[in-house]
LOFI-276951 format. One line per 4 residues: their letters; for each residue x, y, z of C-alpha. Coordinates in nm, 3 decimals, padded with zeros to 5 digits, always signed. Example, Ala and Ser with C-alpha at 12.3 -4.5 7.8 and 13.67 -1.06 7.14 Angstrom:
AS) +01.230 -00.450 +00.780 ~ +01.367 -00.106 +00.714
//
This chain:
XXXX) +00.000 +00.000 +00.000 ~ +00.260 +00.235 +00.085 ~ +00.471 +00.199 -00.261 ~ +00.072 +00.259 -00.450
XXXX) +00.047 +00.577 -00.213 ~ +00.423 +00.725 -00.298 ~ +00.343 +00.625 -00.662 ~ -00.015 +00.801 -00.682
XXXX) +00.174 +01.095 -00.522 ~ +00.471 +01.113 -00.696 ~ +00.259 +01.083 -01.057 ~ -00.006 +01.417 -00.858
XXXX) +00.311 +01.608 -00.847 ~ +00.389 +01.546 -01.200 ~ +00.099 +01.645 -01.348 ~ +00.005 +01.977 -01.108
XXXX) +00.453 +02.001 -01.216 ~ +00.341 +01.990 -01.607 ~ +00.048 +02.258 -01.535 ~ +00.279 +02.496 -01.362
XXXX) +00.517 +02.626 -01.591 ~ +00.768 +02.934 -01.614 ~ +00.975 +03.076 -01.879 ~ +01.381 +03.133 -01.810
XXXX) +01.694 +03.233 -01.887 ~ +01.997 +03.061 -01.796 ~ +02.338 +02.890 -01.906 ~ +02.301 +02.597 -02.157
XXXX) +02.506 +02.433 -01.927 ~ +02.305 +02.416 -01.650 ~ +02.003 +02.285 -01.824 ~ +02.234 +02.009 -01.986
XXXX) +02.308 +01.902 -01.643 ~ +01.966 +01.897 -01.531 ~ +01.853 +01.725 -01.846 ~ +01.626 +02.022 -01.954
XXXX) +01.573 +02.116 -02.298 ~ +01.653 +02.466 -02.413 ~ +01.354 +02.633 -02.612 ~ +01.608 +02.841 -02.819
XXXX) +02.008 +02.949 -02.770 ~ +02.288 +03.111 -02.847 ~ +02.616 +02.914 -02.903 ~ +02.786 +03.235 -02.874
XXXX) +02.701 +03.344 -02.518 ~ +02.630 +02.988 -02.378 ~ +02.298 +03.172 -02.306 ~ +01.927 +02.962 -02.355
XXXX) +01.553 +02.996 -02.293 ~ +01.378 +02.706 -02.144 ~ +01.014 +02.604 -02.039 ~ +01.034 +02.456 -01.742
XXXX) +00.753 +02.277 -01.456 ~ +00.823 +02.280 -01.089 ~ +00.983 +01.948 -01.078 ~ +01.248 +02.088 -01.321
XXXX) +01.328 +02.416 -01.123 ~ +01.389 +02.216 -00.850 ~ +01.698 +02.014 -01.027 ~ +01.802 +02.335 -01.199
XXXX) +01.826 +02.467 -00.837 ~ +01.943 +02.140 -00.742 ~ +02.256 +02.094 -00.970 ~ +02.338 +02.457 -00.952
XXXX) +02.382 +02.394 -00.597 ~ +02.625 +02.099 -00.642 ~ +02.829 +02.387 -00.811 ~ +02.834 +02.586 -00.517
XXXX) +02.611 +02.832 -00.697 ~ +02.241 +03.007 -00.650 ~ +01.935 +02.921 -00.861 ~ +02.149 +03.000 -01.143
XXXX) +01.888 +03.140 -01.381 ~ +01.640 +03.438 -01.405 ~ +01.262 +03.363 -01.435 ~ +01.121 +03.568 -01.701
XXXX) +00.820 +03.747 -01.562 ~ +00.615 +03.736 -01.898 ~ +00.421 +03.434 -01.958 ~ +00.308 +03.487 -02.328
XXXX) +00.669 +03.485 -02.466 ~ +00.695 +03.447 -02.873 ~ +00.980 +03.342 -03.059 ~ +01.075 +03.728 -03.173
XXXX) +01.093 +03.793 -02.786 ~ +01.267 +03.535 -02.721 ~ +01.540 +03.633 -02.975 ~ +01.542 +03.960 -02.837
XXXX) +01.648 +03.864 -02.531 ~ +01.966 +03.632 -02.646 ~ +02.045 +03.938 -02.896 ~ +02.046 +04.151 -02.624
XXXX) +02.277 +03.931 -02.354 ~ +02.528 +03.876 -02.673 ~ +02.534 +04.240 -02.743 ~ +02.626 +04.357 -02.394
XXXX) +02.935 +04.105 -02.414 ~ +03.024 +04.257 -02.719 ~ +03.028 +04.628 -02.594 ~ +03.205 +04.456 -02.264
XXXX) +03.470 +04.304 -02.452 ~ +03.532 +04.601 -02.652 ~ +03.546 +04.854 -02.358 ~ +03.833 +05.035 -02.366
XXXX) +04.026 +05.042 -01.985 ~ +03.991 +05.400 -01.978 ~ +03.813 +05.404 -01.589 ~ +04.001 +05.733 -01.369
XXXX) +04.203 +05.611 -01.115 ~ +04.104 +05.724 -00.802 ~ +04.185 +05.936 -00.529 ~ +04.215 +05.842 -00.139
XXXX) +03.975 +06.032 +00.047 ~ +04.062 +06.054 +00.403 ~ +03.648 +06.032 +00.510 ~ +03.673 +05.686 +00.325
XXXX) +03.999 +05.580 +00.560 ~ +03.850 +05.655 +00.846 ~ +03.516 +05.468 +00.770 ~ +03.709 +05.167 +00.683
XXXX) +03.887 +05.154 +00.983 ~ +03.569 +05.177 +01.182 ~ +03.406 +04.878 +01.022 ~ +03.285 +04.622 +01.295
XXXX) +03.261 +04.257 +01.221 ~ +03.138 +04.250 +01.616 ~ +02.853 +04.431 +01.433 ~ +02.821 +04.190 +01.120
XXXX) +02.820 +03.927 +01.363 ~ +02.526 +04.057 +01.532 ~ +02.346 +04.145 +01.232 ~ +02.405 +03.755 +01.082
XXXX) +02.276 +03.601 +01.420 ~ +02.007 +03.797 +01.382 ~ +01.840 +03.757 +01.035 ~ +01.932 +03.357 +01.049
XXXX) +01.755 +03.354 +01.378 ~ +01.434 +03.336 +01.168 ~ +01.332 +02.963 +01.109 ~ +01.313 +03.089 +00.712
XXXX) +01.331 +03.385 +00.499 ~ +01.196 +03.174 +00.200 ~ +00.993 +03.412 -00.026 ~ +00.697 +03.159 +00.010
XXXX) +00.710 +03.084 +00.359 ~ +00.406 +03.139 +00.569 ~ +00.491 +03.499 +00.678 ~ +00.720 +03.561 +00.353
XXXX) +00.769 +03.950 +00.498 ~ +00.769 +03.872 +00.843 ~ +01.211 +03.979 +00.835 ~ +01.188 +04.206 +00.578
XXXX) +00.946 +04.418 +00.752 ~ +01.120 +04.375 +01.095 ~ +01.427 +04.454 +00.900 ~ +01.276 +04.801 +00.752
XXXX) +01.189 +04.885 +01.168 ~ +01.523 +04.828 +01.264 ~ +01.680 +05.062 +00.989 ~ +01.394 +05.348 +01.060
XXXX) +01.534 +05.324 +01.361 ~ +01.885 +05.410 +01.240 ~ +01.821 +05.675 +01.084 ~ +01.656 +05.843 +01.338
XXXX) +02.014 +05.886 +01.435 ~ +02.090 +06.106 +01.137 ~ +01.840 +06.361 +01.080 ~ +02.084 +06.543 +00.824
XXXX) +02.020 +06.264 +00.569 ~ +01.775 +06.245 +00.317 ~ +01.653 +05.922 +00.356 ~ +01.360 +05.716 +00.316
XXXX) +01.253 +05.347 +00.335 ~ +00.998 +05.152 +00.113 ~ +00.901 +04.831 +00.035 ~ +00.813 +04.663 -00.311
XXXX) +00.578 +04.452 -00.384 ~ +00.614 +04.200 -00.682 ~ +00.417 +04.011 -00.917 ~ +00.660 +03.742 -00.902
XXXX) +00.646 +03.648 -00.521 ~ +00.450 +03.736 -00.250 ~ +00.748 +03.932 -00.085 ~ +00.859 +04.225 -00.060
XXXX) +01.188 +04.396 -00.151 ~ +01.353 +04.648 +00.113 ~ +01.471 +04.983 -00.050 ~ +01.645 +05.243 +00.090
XXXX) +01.674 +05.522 -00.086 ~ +01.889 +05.865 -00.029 ~ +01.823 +06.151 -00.206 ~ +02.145 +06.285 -00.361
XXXX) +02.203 +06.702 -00.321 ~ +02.373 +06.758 -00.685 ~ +02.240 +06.505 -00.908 ~ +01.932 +06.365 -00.772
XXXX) +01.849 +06.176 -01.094 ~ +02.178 +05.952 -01.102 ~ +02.162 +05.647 -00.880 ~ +02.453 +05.417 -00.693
XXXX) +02.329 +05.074 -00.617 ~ +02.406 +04.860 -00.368 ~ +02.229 +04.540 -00.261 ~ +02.208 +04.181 -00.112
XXXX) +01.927 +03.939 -00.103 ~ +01.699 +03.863 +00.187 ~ +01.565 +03.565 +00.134 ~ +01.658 +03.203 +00.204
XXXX) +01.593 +02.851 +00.095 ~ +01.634 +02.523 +00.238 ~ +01.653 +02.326 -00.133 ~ +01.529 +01.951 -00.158
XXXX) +01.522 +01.687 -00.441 ~ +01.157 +01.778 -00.518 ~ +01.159 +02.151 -00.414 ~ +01.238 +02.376 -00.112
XXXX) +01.131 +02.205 +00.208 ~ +00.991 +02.259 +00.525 ~ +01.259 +02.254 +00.690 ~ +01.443 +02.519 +00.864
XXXX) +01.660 +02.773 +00.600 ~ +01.875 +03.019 +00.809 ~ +02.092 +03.085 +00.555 ~ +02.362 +03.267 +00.754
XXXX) +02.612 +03.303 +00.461 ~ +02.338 +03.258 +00.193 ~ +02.251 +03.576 +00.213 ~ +02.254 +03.703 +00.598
XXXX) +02.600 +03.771 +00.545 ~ +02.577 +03.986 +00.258 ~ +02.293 +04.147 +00.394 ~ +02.488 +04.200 +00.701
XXXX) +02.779 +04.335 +00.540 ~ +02.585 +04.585 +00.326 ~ +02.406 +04.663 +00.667 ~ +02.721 +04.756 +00.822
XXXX) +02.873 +04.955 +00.551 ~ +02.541 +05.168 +00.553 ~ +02.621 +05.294 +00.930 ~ +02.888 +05.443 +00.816
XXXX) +02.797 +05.567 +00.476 ~ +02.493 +05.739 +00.679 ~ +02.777 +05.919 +00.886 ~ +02.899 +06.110 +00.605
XXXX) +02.564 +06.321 +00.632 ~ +02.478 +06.311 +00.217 ~ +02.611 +06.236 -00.144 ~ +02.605 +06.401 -00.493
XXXX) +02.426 +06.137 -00.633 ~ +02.114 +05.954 -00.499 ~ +02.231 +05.618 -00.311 ~ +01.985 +05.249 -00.294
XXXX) +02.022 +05.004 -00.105 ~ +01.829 +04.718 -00.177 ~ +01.718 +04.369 +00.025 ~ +01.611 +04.183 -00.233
XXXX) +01.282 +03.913 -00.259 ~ +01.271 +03.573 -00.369 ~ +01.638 +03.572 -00.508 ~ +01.703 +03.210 -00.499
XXXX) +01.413 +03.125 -00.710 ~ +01.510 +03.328 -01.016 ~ +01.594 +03.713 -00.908 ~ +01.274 +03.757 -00.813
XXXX) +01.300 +04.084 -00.659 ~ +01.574 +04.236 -00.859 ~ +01.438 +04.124 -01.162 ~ +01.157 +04.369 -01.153
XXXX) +01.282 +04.642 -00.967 ~ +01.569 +04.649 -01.289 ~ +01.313 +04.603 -01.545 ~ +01.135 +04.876 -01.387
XXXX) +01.431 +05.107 -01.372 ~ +01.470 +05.032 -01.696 ~ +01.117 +05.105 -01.838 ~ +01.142 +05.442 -01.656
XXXX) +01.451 +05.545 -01.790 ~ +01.663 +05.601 -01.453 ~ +01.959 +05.634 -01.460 ~ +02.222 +05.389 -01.244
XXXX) +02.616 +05.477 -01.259 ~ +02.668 +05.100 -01.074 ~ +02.499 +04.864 -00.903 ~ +02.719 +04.638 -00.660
XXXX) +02.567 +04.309 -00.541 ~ +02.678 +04.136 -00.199 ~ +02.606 +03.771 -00.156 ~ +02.775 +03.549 +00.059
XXXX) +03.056 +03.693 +00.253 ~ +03.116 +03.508 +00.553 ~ +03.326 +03.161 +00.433 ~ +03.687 +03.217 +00.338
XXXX) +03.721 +02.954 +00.113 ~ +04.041 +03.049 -00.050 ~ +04.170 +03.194 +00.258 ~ +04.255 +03.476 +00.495
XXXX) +04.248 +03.826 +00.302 ~ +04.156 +03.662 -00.079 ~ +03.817 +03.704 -00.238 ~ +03.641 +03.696 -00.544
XXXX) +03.605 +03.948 -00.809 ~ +03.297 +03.749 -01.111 ~ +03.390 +03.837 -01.439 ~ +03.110 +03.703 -01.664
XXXX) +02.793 +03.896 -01.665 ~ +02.979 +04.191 -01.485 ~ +03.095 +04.537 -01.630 ~ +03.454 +04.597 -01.683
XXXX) +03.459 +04.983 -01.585 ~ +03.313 +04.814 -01.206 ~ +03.561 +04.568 -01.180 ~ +03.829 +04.801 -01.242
XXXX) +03.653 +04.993 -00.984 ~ +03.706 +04.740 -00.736 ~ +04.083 +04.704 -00.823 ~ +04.125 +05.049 -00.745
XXXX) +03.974 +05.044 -00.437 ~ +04.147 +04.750 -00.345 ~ +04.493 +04.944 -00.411 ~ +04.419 +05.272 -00.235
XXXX) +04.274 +05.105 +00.052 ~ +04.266 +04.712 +00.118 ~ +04.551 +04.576 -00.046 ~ +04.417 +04.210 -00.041
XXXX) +04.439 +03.932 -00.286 ~ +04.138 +03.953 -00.528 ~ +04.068 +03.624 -00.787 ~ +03.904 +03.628 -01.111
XXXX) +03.653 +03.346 -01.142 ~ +03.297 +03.304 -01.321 ~ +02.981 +03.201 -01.195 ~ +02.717 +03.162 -01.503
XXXX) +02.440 +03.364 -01.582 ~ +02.158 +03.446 -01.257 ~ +02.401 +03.340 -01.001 ~ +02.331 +03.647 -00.824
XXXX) +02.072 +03.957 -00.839 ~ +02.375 +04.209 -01.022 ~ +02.269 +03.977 -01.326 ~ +01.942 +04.132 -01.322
XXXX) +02.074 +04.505 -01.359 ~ +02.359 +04.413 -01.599 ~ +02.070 +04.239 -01.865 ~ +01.911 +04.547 -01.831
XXXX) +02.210 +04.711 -01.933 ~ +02.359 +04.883 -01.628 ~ +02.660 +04.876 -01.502 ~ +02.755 +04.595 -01.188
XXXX) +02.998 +04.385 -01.014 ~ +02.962 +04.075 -00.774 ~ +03.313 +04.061 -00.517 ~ +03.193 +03.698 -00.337
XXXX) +03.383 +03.515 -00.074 ~ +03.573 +03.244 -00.275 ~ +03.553 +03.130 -00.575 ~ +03.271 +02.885 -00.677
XXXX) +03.490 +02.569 -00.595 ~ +03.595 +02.688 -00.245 ~ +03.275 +02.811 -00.164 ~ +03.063 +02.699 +00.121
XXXX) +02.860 +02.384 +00.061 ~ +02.645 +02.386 +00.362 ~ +02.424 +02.679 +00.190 ~ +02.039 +02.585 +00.073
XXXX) +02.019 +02.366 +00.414 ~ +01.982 +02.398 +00.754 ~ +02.357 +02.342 +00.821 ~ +02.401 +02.732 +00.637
XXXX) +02.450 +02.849 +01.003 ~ +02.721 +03.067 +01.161 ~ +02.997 +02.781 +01.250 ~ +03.441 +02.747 +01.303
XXXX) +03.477 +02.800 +00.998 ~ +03.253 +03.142 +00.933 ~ +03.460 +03.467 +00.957 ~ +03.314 +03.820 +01.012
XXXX) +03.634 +03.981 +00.973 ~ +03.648 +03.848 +00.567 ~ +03.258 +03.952 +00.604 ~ +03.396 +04.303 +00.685
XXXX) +03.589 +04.308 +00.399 ~ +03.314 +04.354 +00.193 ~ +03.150 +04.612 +00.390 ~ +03.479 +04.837 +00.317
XXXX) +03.431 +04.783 -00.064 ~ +03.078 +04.908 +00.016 ~ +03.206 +05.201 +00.181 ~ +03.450 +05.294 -00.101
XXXX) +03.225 +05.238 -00.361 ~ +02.934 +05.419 -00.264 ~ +03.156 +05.703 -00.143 ~ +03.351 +05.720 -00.487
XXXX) +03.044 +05.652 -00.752 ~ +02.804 +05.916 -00.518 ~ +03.073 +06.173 -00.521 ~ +03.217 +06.289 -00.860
//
């Protein structure tokens, strides 16, 4: 009787699976792996389409994670797709890389700025710490949990209540709400005094999953490094960019939704920014910071699906003011919510904590919790490349 009961349930979940469909856009290679077919791609960009059910999201998100990777894909928001649009998407991703590999390295080198120095030397990884115990103490922060906005609203208190602290800023919270997921993404926005109109990004996502063979689970998803840490890190370097009193250009923070099921959150808010014309100098994405994979003082600069002129960025502030190690590696296409704003054609860069074969393989389960091996001081070193580059892009 019980094998009958699994079967009758395992063939339900196929067919509500078959009913449930979504449209995405991902690395070929990934849906080789999970034995998905691509709907249409380009040879030249390793970049696909695909139609996929529920039971094959999960083993996209499944053998992503065996690469030590998020979801790995974006879910295209439009469910009436044609083959022109289609098309127009691939076109678009291949023409990006073109412009990026034709960029000429003609990015300023910057200058120190003594307000940056002293920030940097006042980051707290006490403080990261306290921020990571506190977002993974939520049993989940998966985007279709229960209470999906139970943390990001208790998240949006704790900030109003930091900047209470600095009246001279011109700041406001907000939350979005999606048609993609039934949470919400955290904004933060700062008006800038010079050029109100031109916007520095910086964001992390929220949300965590606890990823099974047949779907998320249940079960508990803490996520401490995937993404508390970023989150914490980005929450830390805010503190002190709120200290410098205002910027030039307007400054966003963002707490993404529903990143690890296909850039939710960021997916929108881009497409929006897009649609409306704004204008973003940068965007820089924090997610996972916390696991020193390659070791003490070395980290991660992504260089597929990134912009040139912000990873040049980050070598410069790395030379006036951290003077660590920094790797090139890739991580495939939707790894992370920058890949969101660079499809829409702005400007981004994801530093991570290792690269993707060092990284930390307890995230997407309940063993993503703050353990020996976690280390807020490399999480701090991500909250100084916050600092700098907020300071430097807000500032002309």
């Amino acid at each position: 009787m019980q094998k009958i009961f699994m079967t009758l349930a395992l063939g339900s979940m196929l067919a509500h699976a078959a009913q449930d469909k979504k449209y995405i856009l991902t690395n070929t290679q990934l849906l080789e792996a999970a034995k998905v077919p691509a709907l249409m791609s380009d040879s030249k960009t390793g970049m696909a389409v695909a139609h996929i059910s529920t039971l094959q999201e999960s083993m996209l998100i499944r053998k992503s994670h065996e690469r030590g990777r998020c979801a790995g894909f974006e879910l295209l928001p439009v469910q009436d797709f044609t083959q022109k649009d289609f098309q127009k998407i691939l076109q678009d991703v291949a023409a990006r890389k073109v412009l990026d590999q034709k960029a000429q390295k003609s990015f300023k080198r910057i200058s120190k700025k003594e307000s940056v120095v002293a920030a940097i030397n006042q980051v707290s990884a006490a403080e990261i710490q306290n921020w990571v115990k506190w977002l993974s103490s939520f049993p989940t922060r998966y985007h279709k949990a229960a209470t999906p906005n139970k943390h990001v609203e208790a998240l949006k208190a704790k900030i109003d209540e930091m900047l209470v602290k600095y009246p001279q800023v011109k700041a406001e919270t907000s939350l979005i709400a999606h048609q993609s997921t039934p949470q919400k993404t955290l904004r933060l926005h700062i008006e800038g005094n010079k050029f109100p109109d031109e916007i520095v990004v910086a964001g992390a996502h929220l949300d965590s999953i606890n990823a099974g063979f047949f779907g998320p689970t249940g079960k508990i998803a803490p996520g401490a490094d995937d993404d508390a840490s970023g989150s914490a890190s980005l929450l830390e370097a805010l503190r002190h960019l709120l200290a410098q009193g205002s910027f030039e250009r307007s400054v966003e923070f963002f707490w993404y939704a529903g990143e690890e099921a296909g850039l939710l959150g960021s997916a929108e808010v881009a497409a929006s920014y897009k649609n409306q014309s704004k204008k973003v100098v940068g965007v820089l994405q924090l997610d996972m910071t916390l696991y020193p994979g390659n070791g003490d003082g070395k980290i991660v600069s992504m260089t597929d699906f990134t912009s040139p002129e912000m990873r040049n960025l980050l070598e410069e502030i790395n030379r006036m003011y951290l003077n660590i190690e920094i790797i090139n590696d890739e991580c495939g296409y939707g790894c992370s919510d920058h890949a969101s704003w660079y499809r829409n054609g702005y400007p981004a860069i994801i530093p991570s904590e290792a690269t993707f074969n060092q990284m930390n393989h307890n995230i997407h389960t309940e063993a993503d919790v703050i353990d020996s091996k976690s280390s807020f001081e490399h999480a701090a070193i991500f909250s100084k490349i916050a600092v700098a580059f907020v300071s430097h892009l807000a500032n002309l």
